[in-house]
matplotlib code that plots the C-alpha trace (Angstrom):
import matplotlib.pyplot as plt

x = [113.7, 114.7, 113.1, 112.0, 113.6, 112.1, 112.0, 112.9, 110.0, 110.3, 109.7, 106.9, 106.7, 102.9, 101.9, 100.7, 104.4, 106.1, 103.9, 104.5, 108.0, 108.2, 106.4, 108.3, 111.6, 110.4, 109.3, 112.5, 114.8, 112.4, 113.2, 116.9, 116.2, 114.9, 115.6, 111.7, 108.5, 106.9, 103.5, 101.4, 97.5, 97.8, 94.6, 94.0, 92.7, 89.0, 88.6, 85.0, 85.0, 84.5, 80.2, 79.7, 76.7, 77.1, 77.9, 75.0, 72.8, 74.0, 73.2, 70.2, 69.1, 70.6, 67.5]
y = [54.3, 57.7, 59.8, 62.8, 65.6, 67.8, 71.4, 73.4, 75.2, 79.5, 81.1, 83.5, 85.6, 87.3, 90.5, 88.8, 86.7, 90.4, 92.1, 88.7, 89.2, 92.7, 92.1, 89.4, 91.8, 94.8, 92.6, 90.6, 94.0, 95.4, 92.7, 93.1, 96.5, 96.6, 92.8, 92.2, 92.6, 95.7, 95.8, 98.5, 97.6, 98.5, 98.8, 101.9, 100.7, 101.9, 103.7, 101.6, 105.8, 107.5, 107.8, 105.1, 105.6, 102.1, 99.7, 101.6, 100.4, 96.9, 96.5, 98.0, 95.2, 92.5, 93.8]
z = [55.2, 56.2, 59.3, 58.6, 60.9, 62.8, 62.3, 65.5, 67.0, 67.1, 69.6, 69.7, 72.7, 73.3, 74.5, 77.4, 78.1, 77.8, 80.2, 82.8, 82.3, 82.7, 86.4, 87.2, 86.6, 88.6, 91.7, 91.7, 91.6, 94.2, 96.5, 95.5, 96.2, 99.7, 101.0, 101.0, 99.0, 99.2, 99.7, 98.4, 100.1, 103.5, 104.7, 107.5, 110.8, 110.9, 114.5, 116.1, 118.3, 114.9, 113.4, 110.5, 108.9, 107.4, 110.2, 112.2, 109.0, 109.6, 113.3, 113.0, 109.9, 113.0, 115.5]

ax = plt.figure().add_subplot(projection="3d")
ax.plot(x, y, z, "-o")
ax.set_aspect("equal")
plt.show()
């Protein structure tokens, strides 16, 4: 009795694989780039001196 082969699978690369792969490419040259990852959120720090409307709402809901 003979064994069937198998056929070799093809590849078939998504839209989704060639958008993960394009982001994996540009962070891993950014790093080559400038020896660390960049971030790009850095949040502002949020002087407690300044009038906030909203954090006066929230203490006053506390009372």
């Amino acid at each position: 009795m003979r064994l069937k082969k198998k056929k070799p699978k093809t590849l078939h690369i998504t839209e989704a694989d060639f958008m993960l792969a394009n982001r994996r490419a540009a962070r891993l040259e950014e790093i080559a780039e400038h020896g660390r990852p960049v971030s790009f959120r850095k949040a502002l720090h949020k002087s407690k001196k300044l009038y906030d409307r909203k954090r006066f709402k929230g203490l006053e809901a506390e009372d």
